[in-house]
C-alpha positions as CSV (number, residue, x, y, z in Angstrom):
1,X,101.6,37.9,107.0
2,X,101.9,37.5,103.7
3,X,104.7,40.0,103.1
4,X,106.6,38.3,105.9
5,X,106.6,35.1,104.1
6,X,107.2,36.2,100.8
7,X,109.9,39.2,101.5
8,X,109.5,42.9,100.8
9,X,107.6,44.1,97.7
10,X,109.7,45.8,95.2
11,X,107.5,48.7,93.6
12,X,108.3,50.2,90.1
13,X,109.7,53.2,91.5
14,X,112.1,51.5,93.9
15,X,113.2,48.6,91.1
16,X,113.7,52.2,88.5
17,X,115.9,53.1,92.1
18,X,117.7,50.2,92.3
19,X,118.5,50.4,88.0
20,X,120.4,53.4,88.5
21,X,122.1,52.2,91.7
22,X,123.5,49.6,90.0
23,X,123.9,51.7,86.8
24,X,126.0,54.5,88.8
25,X,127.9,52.2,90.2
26,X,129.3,50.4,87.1
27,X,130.0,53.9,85.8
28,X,131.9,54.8,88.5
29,X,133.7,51.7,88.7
30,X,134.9,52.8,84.8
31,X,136.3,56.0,85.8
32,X,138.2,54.6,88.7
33,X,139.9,52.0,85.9
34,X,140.4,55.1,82.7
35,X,142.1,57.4,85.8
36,X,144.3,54.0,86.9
37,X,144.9,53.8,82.9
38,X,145.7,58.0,83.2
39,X,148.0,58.1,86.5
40,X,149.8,54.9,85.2
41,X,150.7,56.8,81.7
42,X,151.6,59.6,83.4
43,X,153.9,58.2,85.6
44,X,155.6,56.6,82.9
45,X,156.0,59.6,81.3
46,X,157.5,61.9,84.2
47,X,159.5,59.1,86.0
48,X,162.5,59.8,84.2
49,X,162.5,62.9,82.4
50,X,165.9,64.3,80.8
51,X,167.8,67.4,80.6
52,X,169.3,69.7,78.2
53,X,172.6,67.5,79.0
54,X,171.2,64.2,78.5
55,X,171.1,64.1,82.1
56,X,167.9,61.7,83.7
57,X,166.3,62.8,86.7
58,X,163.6,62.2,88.9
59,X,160.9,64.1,88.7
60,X,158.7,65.0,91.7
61,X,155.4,64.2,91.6
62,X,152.5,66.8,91.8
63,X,150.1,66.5,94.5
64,X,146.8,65.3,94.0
65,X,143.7,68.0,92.9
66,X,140.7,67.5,94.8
C-alpha cells in the first residue's frame, strides 16, 4: 500500500542506471552536434572545388559510411 501511495522505490543500483542513462545520452547528443559541425565544414569545402583552369565545379557528394 504504501508503495502505491508513495510511487516506485528507486534502489542504488537502478538510480547508478538511470546516471548513465542520462550520462550516455548527453554524450551522444555531443557527437551528433561535432559530426553536424564536421559534415557542415566539409560541405563547405567540396561544394565548389576548382580545376587546373580556374574552372569551379560541383562536386558530388560521397555516400554515407555506415
Amino acid at each position: 500500500m504504501g508503495k502505491a501511495l508513495l510511487g516506485t522505490h528507486a534502489t542504488p543500483g537502478s538510480l547508478r542506471l538511470l546516471d548513465e542513462v542520462r550520462a550516455l545520452r548527453a554524450r551522444v547528443a555531443e557527437l551528433e552536434r561535432a559530426l553536424a559541425d564536421a559534415e557542415a565544414a566539409r560541405e563547405a569545402r567540396t561544394d565548389h572545388v576548382a580545376d587546373e583552369a580556374g574552372v569551379v565545379r560541383l562536386t558530388e557528394r560521397e555516400p554515407a559510411r555506415t
